[in-house]
C-alpha positions as CSV (number, residue, x, y, z in Angstrom):
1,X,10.4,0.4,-3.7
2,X,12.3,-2.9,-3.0
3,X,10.6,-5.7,-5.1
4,X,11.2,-8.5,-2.0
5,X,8.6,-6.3,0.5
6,X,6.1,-5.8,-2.4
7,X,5.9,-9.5,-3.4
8,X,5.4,-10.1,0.8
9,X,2.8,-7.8,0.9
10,X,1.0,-9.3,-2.3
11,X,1.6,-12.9,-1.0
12,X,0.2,-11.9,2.6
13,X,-2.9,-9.6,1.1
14,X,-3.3,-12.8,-1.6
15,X,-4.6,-14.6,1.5
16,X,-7.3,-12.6,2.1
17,X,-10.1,-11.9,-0.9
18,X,-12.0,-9.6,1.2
19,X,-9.7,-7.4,1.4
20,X,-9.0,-7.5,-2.8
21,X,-11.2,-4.5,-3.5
22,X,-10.0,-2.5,-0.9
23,X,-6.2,-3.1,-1.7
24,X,-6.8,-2.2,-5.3
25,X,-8.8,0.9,-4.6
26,X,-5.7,2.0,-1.8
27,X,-3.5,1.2,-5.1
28,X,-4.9,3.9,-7.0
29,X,-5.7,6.0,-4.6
30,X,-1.8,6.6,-3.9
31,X,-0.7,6.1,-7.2
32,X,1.4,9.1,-8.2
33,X,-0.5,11.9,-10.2
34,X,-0.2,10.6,-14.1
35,X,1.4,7.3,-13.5
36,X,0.0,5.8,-16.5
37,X,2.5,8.5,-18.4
38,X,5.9,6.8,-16.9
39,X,7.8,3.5,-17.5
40,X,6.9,1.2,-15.9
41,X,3.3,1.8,-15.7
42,X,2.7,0.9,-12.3
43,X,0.2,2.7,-9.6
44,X,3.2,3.2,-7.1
45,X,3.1,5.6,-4.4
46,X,5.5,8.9,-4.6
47,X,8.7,7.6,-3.4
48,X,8.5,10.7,-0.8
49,X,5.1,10.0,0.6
50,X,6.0,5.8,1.0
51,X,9.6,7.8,2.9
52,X,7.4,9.8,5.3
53,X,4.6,6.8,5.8
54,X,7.5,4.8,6.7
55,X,9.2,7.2,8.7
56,X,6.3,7.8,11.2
57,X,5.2,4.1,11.0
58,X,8.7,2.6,12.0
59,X,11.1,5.7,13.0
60,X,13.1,4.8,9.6
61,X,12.4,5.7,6.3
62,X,14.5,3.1,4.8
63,X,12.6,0.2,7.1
64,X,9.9,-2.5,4.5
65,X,6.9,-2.8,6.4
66,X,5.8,-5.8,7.5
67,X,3.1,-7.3,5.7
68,X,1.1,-8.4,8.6
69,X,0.8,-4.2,8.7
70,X,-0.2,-4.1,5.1
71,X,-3.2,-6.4,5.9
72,X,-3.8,-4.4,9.1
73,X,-3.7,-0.9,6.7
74,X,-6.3,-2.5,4.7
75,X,-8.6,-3.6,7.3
76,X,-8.8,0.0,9.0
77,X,-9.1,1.6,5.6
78,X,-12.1,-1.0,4.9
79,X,-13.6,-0.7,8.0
80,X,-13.3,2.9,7.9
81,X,-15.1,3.1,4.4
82,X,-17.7,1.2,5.8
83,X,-18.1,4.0,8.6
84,X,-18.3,6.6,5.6
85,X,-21.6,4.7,4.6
C-alpha cells in the first residue's frame, strides 16, 4: 500500500467524525488474519484482496482510489449496518 493514498484517505475520512467508528471497525474487519504478529503492526488489508478490490473498482489493480470513494465505502457500509439493525 502506497503511503501518499493512505494519508488522502485519512485526511478526507478526518473530515467526517461520523463516519470514525465505522472506518475503524472496516479497519479491522479487513485486517489480515494475525496482523498483530508482523512488523509493522498495522490492520492492513491482504495485499491480494486491496489488488482484486481495486481491480473491479477501477479496471486496474495498480490504480489508488480516490478518497472521495473511501468516504463513499464508508457511508454504504454505515448505512448498510444500520439496515442490519
Amino acid at each position: 500500500m502506497n503511503g501518499r493514498w493512505v494519508r488522502g484517505a485519512a485526511l478526507a475520512v478526518a473530515r467526517h467524525p461520523a463516519l470514525w467508528p465505522t472506518a475503524a471497525g472496516q479497519l479491522l474487519r479487513l485486517a489480515r488474519p494475525g496482523w498483530w504478529r508482523r512488523w509493522p503492526p498495522v490492520p492492513a488489508p491482504d495485499e491480494a484482496y486491496l489488488r482484486f478490490r481495486l481491480q473491479t473498482a477501477y479496471g486496474d489493480p495498480d490504480r489508488p482510489p480516490e478518497p472521495a470513494d473511501v468516504v463513499t465505502y464508508l457511508r454504504w457500509c454505515r448505512s448498510t449496518r444500520d439496515l442490519l439493525r
